[in-house]
C-alpha positions as CSV (number, residue, x, y, z in Angstrom):
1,X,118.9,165.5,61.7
2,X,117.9,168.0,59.5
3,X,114.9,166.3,57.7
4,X,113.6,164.6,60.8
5,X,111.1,167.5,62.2
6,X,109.7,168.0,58.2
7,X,109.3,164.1,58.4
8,X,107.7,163.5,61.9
9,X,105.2,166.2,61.2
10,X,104.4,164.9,57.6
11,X,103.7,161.2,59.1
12,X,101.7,163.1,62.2
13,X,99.5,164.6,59.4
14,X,99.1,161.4,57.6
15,X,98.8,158.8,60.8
16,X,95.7,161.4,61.5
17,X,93.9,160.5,58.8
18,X,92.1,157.2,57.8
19,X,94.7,154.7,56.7
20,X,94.8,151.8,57.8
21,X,98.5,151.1,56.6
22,X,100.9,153.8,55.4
23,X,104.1,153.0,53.9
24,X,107.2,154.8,53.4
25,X,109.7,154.1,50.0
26,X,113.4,154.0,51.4
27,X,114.3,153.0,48.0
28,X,116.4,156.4,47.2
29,X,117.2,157.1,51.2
30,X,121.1,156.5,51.8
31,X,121.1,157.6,54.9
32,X,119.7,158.0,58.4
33,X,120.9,158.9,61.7
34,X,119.7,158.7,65.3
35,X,117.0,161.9,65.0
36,X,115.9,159.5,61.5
37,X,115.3,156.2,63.6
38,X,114.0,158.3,66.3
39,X,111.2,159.2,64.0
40,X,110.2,156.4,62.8
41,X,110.2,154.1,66.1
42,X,107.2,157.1,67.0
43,X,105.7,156.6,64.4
44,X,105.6,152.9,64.4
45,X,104.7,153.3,68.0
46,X,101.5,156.1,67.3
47,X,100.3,154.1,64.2
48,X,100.2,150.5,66.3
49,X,98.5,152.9,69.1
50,X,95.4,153.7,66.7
51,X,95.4,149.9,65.5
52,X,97.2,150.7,62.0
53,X,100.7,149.3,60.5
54,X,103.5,151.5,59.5
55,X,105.3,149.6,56.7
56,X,108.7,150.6,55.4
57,X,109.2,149.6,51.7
58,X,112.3,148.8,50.1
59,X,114.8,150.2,52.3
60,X,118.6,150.2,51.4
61,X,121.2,147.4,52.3
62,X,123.0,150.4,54.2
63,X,119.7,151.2,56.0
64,X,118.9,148.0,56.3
65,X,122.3,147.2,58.4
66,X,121.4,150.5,60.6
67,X,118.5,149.1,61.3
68,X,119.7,145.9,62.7
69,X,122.4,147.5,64.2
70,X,120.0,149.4,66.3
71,X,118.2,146.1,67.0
72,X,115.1,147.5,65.0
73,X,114.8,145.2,61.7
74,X,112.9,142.5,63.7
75,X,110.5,145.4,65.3
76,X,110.3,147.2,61.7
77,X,107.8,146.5,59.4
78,X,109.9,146.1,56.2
79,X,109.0,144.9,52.6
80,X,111.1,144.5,49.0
């Protein structure tokens, strides 16, 4: 909750620009809660708007499991 406005404005800023893909390293995130998800189903959402692919690399067994417990690791873009 307290990283999620400093995150949804940093992937605003960079789903402005010209990428076609962007990707995000979970590798060293342990944790994410509801504000966490929230940000990243928009951004999912604005970067399939503008015809790009939000891609979430490497992300924890425990974020993994949050994921699908959400019913979001089908939706997710998600690679090892």
């Amino acid at each position: 909750m307290v990283s999620a406005p400093e995150l949804s404005q940093t992937l605003n800023e960079v789903l402005a620009g010209p990428h076609s893909r962007v990707m995000l390293d979970l590798n060293g995130l342990s944790f994410v809660d509801s504000a966490g998800v929230s940000v990243l189903i928009k951004a999912k959402q604005a970067a399939e708007a503008s015809g790009r692919a939000l891609v979430l690399r490497r992300p924890t067994e425990q974020l993994q499991r949050v994921f699908a417990l959400v019913g979001l690791a089908d939706w997710l873009a998600i690679e090892d």
